[in-house]
C-alpha positions as CSV (number, residue, x, y, z in Angstrom):
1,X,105.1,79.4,90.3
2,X,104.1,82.3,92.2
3,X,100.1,81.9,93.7
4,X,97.7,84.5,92.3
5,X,97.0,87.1,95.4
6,X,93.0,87.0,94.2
7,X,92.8,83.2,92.9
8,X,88.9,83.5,92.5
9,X,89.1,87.5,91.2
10,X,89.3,90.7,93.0
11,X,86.9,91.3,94.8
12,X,84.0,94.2,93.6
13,X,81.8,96.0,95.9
14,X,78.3,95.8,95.2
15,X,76.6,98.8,97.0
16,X,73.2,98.4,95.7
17,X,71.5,94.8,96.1
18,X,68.7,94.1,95.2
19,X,66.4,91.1,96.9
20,X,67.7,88.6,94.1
21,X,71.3,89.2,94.4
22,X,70.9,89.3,98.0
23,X,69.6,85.9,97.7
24,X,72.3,84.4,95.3
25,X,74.9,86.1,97.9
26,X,73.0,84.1,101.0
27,X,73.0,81.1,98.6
28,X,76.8,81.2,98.7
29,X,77.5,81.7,101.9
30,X,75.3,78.9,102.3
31,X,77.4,77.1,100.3
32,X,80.7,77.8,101.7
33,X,81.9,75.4,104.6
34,X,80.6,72.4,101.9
35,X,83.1,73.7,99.2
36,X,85.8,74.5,101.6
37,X,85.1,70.9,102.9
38,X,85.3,69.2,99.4
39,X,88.8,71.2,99.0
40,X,90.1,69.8,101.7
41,X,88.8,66.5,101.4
42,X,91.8,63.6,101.3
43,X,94.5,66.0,101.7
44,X,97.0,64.3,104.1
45,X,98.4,66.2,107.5
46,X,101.5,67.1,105.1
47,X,99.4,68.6,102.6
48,X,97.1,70.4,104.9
49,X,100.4,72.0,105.7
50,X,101.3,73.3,101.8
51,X,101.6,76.9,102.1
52,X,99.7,79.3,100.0
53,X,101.8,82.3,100.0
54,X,101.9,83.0,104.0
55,X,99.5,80.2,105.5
56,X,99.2,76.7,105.0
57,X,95.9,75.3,103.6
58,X,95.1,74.3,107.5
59,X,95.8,77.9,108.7
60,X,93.6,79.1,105.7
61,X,91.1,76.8,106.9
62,X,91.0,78.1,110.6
63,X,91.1,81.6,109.4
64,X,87.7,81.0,107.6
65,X,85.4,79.9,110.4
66,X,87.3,82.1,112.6
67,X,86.7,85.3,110.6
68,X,83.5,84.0,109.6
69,X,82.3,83.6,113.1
70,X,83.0,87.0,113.7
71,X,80.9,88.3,111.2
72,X,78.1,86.6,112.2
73,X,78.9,87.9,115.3
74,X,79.2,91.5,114.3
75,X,76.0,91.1,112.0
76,X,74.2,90.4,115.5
77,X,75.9,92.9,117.2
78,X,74.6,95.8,114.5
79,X,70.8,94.3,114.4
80,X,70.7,94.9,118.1
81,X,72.8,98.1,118.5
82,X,72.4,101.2,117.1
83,X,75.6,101.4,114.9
84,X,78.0,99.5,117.0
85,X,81.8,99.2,117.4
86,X,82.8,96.2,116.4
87,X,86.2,94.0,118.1
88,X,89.2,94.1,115.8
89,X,91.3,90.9,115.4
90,X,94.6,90.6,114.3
91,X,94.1,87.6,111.6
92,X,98.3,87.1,111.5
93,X,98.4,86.2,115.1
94,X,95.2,84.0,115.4
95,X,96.6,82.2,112.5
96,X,100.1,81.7,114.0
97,X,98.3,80.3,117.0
98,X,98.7,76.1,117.3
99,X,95.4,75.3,116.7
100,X,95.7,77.1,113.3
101,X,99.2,75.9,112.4
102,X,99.0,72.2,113.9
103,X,95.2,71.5,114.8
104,X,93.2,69.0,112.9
105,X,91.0,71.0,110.1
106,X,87.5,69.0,111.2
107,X,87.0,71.1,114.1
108,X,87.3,74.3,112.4
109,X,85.7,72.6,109.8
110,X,82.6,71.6,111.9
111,X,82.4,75.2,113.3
112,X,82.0,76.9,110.1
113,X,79.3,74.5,109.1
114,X,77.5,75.8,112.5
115,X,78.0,79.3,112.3
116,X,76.6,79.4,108.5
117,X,73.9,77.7,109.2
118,X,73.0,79.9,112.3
119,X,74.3,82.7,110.0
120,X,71.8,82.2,107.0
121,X,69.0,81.1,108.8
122,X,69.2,84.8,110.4
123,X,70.1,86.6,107.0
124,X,66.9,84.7,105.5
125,X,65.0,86.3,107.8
126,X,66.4,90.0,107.7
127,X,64.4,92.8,106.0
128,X,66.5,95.7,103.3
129,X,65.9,98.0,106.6
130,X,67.7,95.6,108.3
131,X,70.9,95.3,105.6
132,X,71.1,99.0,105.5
133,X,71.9,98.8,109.5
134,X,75.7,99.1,109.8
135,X,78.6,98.8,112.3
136,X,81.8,100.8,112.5
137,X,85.2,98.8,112.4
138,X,88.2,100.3,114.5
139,X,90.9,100.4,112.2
140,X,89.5,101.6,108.8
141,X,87.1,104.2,111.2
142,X,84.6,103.2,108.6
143,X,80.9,102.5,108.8
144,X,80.5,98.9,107.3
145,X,76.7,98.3,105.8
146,X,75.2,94.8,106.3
147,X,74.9,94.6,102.7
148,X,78.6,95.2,101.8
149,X,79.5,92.7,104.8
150,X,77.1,90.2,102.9
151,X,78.6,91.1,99.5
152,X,82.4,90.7,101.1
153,X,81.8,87.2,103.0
154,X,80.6,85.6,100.1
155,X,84.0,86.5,98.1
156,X,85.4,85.6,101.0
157,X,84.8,82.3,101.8
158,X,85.2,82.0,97.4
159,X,88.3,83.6,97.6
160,X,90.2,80.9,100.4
161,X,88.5,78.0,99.2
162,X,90.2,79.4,95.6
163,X,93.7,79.4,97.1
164,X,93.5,75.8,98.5
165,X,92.0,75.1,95.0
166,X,95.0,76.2,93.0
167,X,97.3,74.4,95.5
168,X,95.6,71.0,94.7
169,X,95.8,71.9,91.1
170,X,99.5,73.1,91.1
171,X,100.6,70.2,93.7
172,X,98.3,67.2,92.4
């Protein structure tokens, strides 16, 4: 069976958040390195290595903290520029890299747990004035707003945890 390309839906802009749904999307990302931990858990190295379409569940895993960690990255970067230009990365080749196709999945594991807690500690304390800051990306030559970066990282990390989700259901 072919995967779904969206396991967990497409995912739906939500340009105008309000405090509470600003919340429930902090809430998730809160949540995200425990439920990509709990999809992972007991999988053995040769089913950490099950591809979903073009990555295996162990590349999916290091492409979350590392893509997370750059968002919390660029999320600093705009609170304390004025409308910065962020560093693109080219997601293929950082997962073909052998920590992503070989490395054990606690490491990136751990990481994501540090970076969301760092992450939502600091979107806890951010204001509306300070969601409304954005930062331009290189390739699309559009202006991202803090809120749509919220909105998109919590599909995010809901949408790869998905993948690995269906795997374990499809494989056992």
């Amino acid at each position: 069976m072919t995967p779904p390309a969206n396991p967990a839906g497409e995912y739906v802009a939500e340009p105008q958040l309000t405090d509470a749904r600003r919340a429930e999307l902090i809430a998730i990302v809160e949540q995200a390195p425990q439920r990509l931990s709990q999809a992972v858990a007991g999988l053995s190295d040769e089913q950490l290595n099950a591809k979903y379409r073009n990555w295996s569940i162990r590349q999916i895993v290091q492409h979350i903290a590392d893509s997370h960690a750059h968002s919390y990255i660029r999320c600093k970067w705009t609170l304390t520029e004025e409308q910065p230009l962020i560093k693109a990365y080219d997601e293929n080749l950082w997962s073909a890299l052998p920590d992503a196709r070989n490395g054990d999945v606690a490491a990136p594991l751990a990481m994501l747990a540090g970076v969301h807690q760092c992450w939502v500690q600091l979107l806890r304390m951010m204001t509306p004035a300070d969601f409304a800051r954005s930062f331009n990306h290189p390739e699309t030559g559009n202006a991202v707003v803090l809120n749509d970066a919220l909105s998109y990282y919590a599909w995010h990390g809901r949408h790869h945890t998905a993948q690995i989700a269906w795997l374990r259901e499809q494989h056992g």
